[in-house]
N, C-alpha and C positions, 0 to 999 in steps of 0.2 A: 283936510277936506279938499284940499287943491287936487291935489295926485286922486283923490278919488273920481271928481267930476270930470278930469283930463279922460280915465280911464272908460267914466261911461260913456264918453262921445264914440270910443271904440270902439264901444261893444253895441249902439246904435247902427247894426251892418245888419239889413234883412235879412230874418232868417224865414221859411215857409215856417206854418203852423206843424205842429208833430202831430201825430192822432196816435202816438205806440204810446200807451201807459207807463211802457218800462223805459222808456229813454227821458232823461234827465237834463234839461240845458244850465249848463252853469256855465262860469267866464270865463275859465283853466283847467287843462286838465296835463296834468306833470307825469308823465311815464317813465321812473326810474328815478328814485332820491339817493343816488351819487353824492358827492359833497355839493354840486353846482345844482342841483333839483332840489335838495336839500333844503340848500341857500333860498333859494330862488323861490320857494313853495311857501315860506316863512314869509320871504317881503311882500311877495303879491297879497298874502292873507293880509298879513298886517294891513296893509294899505285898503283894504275892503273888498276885494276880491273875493269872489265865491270859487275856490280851489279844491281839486279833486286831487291828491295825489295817489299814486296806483305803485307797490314796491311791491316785487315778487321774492325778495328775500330777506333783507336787513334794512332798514332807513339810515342811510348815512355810509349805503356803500360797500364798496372793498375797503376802503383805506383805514377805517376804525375800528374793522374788526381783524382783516388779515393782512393789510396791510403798512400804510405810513405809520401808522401808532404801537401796534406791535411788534413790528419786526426794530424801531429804533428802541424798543425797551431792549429787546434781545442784545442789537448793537450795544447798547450802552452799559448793558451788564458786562457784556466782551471787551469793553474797551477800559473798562476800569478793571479787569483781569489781567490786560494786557500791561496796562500805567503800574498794578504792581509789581510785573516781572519785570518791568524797565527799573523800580524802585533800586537794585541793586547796585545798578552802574551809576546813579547821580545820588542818591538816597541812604540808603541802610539797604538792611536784611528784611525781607518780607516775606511772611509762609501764607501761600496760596494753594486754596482747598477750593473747588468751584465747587459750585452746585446748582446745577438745572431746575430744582426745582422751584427755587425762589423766582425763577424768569418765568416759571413757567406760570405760578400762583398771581404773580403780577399783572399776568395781560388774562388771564383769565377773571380777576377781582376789578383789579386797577382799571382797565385799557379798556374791556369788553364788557364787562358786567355777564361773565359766563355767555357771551356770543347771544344777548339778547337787547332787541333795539327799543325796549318799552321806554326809555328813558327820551329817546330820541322821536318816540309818536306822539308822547307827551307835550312836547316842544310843539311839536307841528301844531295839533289838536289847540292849545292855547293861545297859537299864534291865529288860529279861527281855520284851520285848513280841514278837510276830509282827508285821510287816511285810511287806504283802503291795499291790505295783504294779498295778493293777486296777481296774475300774470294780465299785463293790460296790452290790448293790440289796436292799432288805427282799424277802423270799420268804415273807410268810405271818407270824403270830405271832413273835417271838425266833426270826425267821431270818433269813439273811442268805446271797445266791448273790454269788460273786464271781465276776466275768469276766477271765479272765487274759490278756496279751497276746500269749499264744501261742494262744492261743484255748478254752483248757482253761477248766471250769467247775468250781470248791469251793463245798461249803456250811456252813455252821455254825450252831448253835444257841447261843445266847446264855443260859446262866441266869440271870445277874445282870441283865442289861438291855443295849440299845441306844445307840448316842452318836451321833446324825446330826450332821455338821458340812461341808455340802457346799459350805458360800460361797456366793459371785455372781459371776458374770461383766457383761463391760459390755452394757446395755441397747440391745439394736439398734434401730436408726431404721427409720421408714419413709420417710421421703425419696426419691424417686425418683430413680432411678438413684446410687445410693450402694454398692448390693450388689456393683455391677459394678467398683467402684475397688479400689484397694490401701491403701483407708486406716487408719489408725493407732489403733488402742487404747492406752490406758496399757503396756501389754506390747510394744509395738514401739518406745514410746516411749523407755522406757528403755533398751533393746537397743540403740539405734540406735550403728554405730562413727563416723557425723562429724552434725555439725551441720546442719539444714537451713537454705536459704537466705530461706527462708520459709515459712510454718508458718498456717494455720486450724483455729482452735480451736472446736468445736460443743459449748456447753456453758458454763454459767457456773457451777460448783460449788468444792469444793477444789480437788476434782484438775487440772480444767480449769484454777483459777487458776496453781496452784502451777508445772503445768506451763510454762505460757504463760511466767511470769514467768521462767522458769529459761531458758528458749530464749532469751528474746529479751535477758537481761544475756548474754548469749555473742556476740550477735549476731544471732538471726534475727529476720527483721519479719516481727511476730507477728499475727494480728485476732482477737479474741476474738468468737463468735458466739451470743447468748444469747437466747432467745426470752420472756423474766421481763422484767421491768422494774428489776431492779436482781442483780448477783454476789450468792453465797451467798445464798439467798432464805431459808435457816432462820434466821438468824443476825440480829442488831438492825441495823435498817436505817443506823444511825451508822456501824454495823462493816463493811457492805457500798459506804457511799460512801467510807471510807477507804482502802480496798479499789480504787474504782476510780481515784479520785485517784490513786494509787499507780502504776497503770496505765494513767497518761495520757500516756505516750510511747507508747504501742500504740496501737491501735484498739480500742475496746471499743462492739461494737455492741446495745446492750440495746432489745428488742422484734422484735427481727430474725428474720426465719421465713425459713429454709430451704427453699427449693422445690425446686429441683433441684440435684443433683451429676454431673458428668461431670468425666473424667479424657481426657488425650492425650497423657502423660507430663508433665503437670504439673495441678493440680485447678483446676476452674471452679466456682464456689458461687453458686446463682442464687438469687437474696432476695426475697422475695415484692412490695418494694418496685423491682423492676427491676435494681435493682444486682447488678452480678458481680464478685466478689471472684477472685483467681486466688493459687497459692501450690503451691509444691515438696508439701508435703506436710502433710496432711489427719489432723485427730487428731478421734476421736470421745469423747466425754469429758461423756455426757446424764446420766447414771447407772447403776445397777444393777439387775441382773435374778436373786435368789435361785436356786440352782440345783436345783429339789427336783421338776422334770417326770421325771426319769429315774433316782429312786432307790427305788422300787415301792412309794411310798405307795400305789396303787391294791389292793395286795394286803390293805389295814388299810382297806381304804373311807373311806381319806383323799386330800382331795383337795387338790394341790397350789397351789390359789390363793386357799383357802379354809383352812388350815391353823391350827389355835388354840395358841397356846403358852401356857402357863399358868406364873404366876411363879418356881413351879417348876423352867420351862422344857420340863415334859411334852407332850406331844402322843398319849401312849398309854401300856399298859401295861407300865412300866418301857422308856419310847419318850423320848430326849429327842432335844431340835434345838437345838445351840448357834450362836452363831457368829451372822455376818453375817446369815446366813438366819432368824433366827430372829426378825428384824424390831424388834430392838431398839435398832440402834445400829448402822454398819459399821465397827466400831474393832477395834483389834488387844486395846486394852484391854479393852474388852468381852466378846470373845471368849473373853479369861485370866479375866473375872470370872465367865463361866458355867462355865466348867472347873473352878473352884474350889468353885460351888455344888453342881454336879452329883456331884464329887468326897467333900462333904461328906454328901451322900446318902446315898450309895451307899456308904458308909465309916461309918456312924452317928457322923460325927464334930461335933462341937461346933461352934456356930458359923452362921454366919446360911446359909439355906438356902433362900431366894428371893432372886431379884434385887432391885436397888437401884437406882430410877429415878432418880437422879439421873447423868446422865452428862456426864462434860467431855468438849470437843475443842477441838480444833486445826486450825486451819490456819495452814502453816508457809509463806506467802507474809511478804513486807517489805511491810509490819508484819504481824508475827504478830497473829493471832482468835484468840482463846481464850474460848470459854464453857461455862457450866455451867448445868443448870434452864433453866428459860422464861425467855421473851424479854417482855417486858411488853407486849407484844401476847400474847402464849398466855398468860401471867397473869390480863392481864383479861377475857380470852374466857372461864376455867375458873372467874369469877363472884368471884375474890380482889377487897379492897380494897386496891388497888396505889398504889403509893409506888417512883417509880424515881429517881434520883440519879444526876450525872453530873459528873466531872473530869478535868481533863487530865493531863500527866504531870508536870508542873511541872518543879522545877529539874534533876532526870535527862533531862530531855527534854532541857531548854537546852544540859545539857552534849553530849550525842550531836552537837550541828549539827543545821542543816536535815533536813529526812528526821524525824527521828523525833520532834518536837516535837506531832506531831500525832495521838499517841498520848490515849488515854484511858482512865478504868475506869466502865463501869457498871453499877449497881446496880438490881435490881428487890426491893422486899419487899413481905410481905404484913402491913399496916397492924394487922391484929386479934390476929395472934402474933405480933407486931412481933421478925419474923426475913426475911432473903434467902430468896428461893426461885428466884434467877437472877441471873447474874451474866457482865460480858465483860470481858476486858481487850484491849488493841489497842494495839500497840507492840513496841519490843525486847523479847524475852524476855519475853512478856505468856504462854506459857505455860507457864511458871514462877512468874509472878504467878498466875495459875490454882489455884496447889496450895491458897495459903490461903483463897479464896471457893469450889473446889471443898468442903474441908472447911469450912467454915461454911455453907452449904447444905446438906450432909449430916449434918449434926452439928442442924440449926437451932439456932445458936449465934445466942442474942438481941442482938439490936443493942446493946443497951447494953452488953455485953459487948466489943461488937466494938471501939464507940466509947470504950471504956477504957484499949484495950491502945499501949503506946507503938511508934511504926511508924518503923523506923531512917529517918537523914534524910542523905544526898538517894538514894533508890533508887526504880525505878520501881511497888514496892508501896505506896509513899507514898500513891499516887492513891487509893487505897483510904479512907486516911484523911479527906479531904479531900472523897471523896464521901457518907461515910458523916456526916460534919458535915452536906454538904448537905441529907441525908437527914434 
């Protein structure tokens, strides 16, 4: 009852009387249920809030239907494809048969419920929210038009505030003749019911990796096509030649330009270097393109490529933008971490109420990347006295077999507060090693602290130890 009364002194903000029939004032209204709109749509209701949420595709996002949840099934069918073909050199004899389609029947039963979100309206609706399937646009101050798919138009005024959480969709090429093909974003990718027989990958990032590597442990011959000079380009460049190593039963073409794409019922890739690549099917995988051209910032004299978020997460009055778009981060976890700020807001609830620049990820290719903070190139660019440290994975490595001995953890700190301000680990389960150099960079937990504490022996957070001596 506390958190409810907090909330109504909020929504005690003059509003003029409305005289439009069709406009509706309620306390929230959530444009885009991402995982952080999701989130965030469920606790305001609960808490007594009158919530409007407005989802133009799926409730709960990219990440549950094409992506964090499906694509790690896929991973993880690949990777226990993979552990049996390692079986021979530490194990016995093992006969491996893949089959696509058990992956495929999984994230379509298991993971998605055949690509439908009733299960996830449900939730809302009992959490006491409005659910409403629609493209929804700001209309002016604390408003908000929704377009319904029967073609009917609603409106509503928001007292409390605004929650934009529109995403990103994948970033379209200009390549010529590429518009004209059938080819592949992460969303067809995981759909797909059998395996291709060969696969071109445009793109050196996660997802690009992640994908690639899942195909081609099932079997298809894969080329990875990346225009960078080396995978994952945010990431320490240790972490990205690990990375390709990894990937050297593929093709991995780094520096490679794109010239042209033509289709004839199978893809032709023309490379700026002469070469033509050809392949069943074409996956585009460059990056991301925030979705915020068609959600009527224009009516707030905001402009959508120019957009300021403030730690807050504001962008206007009682105007917030969470989520992938809000240029923070494109993680599912980030997304729960602006839900929780904006929640705490808007709830006069205790507890931190800006964001927290420090952020871990993952990529969940063999060997797992995990890092957290700068990379010691962005260290020393941002003028710190840097100090970085590096070890392998020692005797847990040895035990795994081949493969994963070439795992590492490193360490970037800053020399004058003599604490981490960046950290990776790269190997089995390195994002789970993650969790204690994610907290120790968040925490700036001083090194000699670090180097005190006794590190169980033989596990792969060992390395940690070991670097942090070198350090």
């Amino acid at each position: 009852m506390e958190q409810v009364l907090r909330v109504t002194s909020l929504n005690a903000i003059p509003r003029p009387p409305s005289h439009d029939d069709d406009l509706r004032t309620v306390d929230l209204v959530v444009i885009g249920t991402g995982p952080g709109g999701e989130s965030f749509t469920a606790q305001a209701a609960r808490a007594g809030l009158d919530v409007v949420a407005v989802e133009k595709h799926l409730v709960g996002g990219e990440c549950p239907y094409y992506g964090c949840i499906p694509s790690k099934i896929m991973l993880r069918a690949a990777e226990t494809l993979a552990e049996a073909r390692r079986a021979e050199a530490i194990a016995g004899d093992v006969d491996v048969r893949p089959d696509w389609r058990r992956v495929a029947e999984r994230i379509s039963t298991e993971a998605t419920d055949g690509w439908s979100d009733t299960a996830a309206v449900i939730r809302l609706q009992q959490a006491g929210a409005t659910v409403l399937h629609g493209h929804g646009r700001l209309a002016g101050p604390h408003q908000v038009e929704v377009e319904h798919p029967d073609g009917r138009t609603t409106r509503y005024a928001a007292r409390t505030g605004i929650i934009l959480n529109p995403g990103t969709r994948p970033a379209l090429s200009t390549i010529d003749g590429l518009a004209a093909t059938p080819y592949w974003t992460n969303r067809d990718a995981v759909q797909t019911p059998t395996l291709p027989r060969s696969l071109i990958v445009l793109g050196g990032g996660a997802t690009a990796a992640e994908l690639a590597q899942a195909f081609a442990r099932f079997g298809a011959d894969v080329t990875i096509v990346e225009t960078g000079t080396r995978l994952l380009k945010r990431e320490e460049p240790e972490a990205s030649e690990a990375l390709r190593m990894a990937l050297e039963n593929d093709r991995v073409l780094l520096g490679s330009h794109t010239m042209r794409v033509d289709y004839d019922g199978a893809f032709t890739v023309s490379l700026r270097d002469g070469a033509h690549l050809h392949a069943e099917r074409l996956l585009l995988a460059t990056g991301r393109t925030p979705n915020l051209e068609d959600i009527g910032l224009e009516t707030l004299n905001l402009a959508p490529e120019s957009v300021e978020v403030g730690d807050d997460l504001t962008i206007g009055d009682r105007l917030w933008l969470i989520g992938d778009a809000a240029g923070q981060g494109a993680y599912t976890h980030v997304s729960m971490h602006h839900s929780e700020i904006v929640h705490r807001q808007i709830l006069g609830l205790a507890g931190q109420t800006t964001t927290s620049p420090v952020v871990p990820r993952v990529t969940f290719t063999d060997p797992e990347i995990a890092a957290v903070g700068l990379t010691e190139d962005q260290a020393r660019a941002s003028g710190l006295a840097v100090a970085s440290a590096h070890a392998d994975l020692g005797s847990r490595g040895f035990t795994h077999g081949e493969g994963a001995r070439a795992g590492f953890v490193k360490l970037v700190a800053d020399t004058q507060r003599q604490a981490l301000v960046g950290a990776t680990a790269v190997g089995p389960y390195a994002g789970e090693v993650l969790s204690m150099l994610a907290l120790a960079v968040h925490a700036e937990v001083p090194i000699a602290k670090l180097t005190s504490m006794i590190y169980a022996y033989p596990t792969f957070h060992r390395a940690v130890s070991a670097a942090l001596t070198d350090l």
